[in-house]
C-alpha positions as CSV (number, residue, x, y, z in Angstrom):
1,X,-114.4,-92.1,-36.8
2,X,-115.7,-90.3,-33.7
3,X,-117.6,-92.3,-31.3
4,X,-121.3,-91.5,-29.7
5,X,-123.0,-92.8,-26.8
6,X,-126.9,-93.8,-26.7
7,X,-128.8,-93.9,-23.4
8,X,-132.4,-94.7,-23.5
9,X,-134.5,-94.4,-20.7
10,X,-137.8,-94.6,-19.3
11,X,-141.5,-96.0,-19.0
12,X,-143.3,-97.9,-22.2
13,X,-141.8,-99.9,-24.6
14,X,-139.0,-99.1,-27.9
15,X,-135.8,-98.7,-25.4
16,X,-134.2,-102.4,-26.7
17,X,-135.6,-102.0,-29.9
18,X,-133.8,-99.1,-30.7
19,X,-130.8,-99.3,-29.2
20,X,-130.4,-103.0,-31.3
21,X,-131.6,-101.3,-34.6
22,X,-128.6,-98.8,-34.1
23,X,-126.3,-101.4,-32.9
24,X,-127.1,-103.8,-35.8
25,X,-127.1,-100.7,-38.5
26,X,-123.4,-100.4,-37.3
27,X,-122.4,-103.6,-37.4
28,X,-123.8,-103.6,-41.3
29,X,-121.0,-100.9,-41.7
30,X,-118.4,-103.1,-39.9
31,X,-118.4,-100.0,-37.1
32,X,-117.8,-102.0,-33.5
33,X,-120.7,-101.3,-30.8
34,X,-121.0,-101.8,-27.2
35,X,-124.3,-103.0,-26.6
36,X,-125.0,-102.2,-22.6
37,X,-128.4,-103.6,-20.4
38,X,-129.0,-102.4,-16.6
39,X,-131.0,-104.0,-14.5
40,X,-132.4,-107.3,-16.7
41,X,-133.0,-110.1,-15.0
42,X,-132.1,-112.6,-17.4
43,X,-130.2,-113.0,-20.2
44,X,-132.8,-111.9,-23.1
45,X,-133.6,-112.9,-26.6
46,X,-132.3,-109.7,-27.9
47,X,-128.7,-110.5,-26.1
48,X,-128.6,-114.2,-27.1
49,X,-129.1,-113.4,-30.7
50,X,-126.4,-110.2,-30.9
51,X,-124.1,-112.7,-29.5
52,X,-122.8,-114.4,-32.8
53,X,-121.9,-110.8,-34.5
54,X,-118.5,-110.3,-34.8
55,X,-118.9,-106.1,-34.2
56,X,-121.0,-105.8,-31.2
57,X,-119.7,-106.3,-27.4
58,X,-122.7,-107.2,-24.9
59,X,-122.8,-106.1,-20.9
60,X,-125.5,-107.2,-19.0
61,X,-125.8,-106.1,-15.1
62,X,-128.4,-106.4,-12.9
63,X,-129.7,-107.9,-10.0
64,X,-132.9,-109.8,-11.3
65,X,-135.6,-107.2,-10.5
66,X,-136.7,-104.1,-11.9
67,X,-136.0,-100.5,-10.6
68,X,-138.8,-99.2,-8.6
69,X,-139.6,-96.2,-6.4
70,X,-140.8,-98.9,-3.5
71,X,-137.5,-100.2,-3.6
72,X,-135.4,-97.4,-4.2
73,X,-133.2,-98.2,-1.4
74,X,-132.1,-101.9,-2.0
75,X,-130.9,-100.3,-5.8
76,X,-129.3,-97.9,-3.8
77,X,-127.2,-100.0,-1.8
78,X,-126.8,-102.6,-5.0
79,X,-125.0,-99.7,-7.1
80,X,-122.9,-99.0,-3.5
């Protein structure tokens, strides 16, 4: 089976929600999912619960604070 690649980006909310109804869909089909966050702080709800299934791979990276355009250079330098 071929594989695809989701990205969501972007202001507002539905991002997570998506990409976890797609990833959990999968795994419902025993299909194998890597499930990839940027720039979370913490370890979420969302991640903690997706741990325990078998069919999905979690990466988290981030460096605790949210992208903005005030501190576009500090996420510059981080992804240096």
């Amino acid at each position: 089976m071929l594989g695809l690649v989701h990205v969501y980006t972007g202001n507002g909310k539905g991002k997570t929600t998506s990409a976890l109804g797609l990833a959990l869909r999968a795994s419902g089909h025993e299909m194998r999912t890597l499930f990839v966050q940027f720039l979370k702080g913490r370890e979420s709800g969302e991640v903690k619960a997706l741990k325990g299934n078998k069919f999905i791979d979690i990466e988290t990276f981030g460096t605790g604070e949210f992208f903005t355009e005030s501190k576009r250079d500090l996420f510059l330098e981080y992804c240096r």
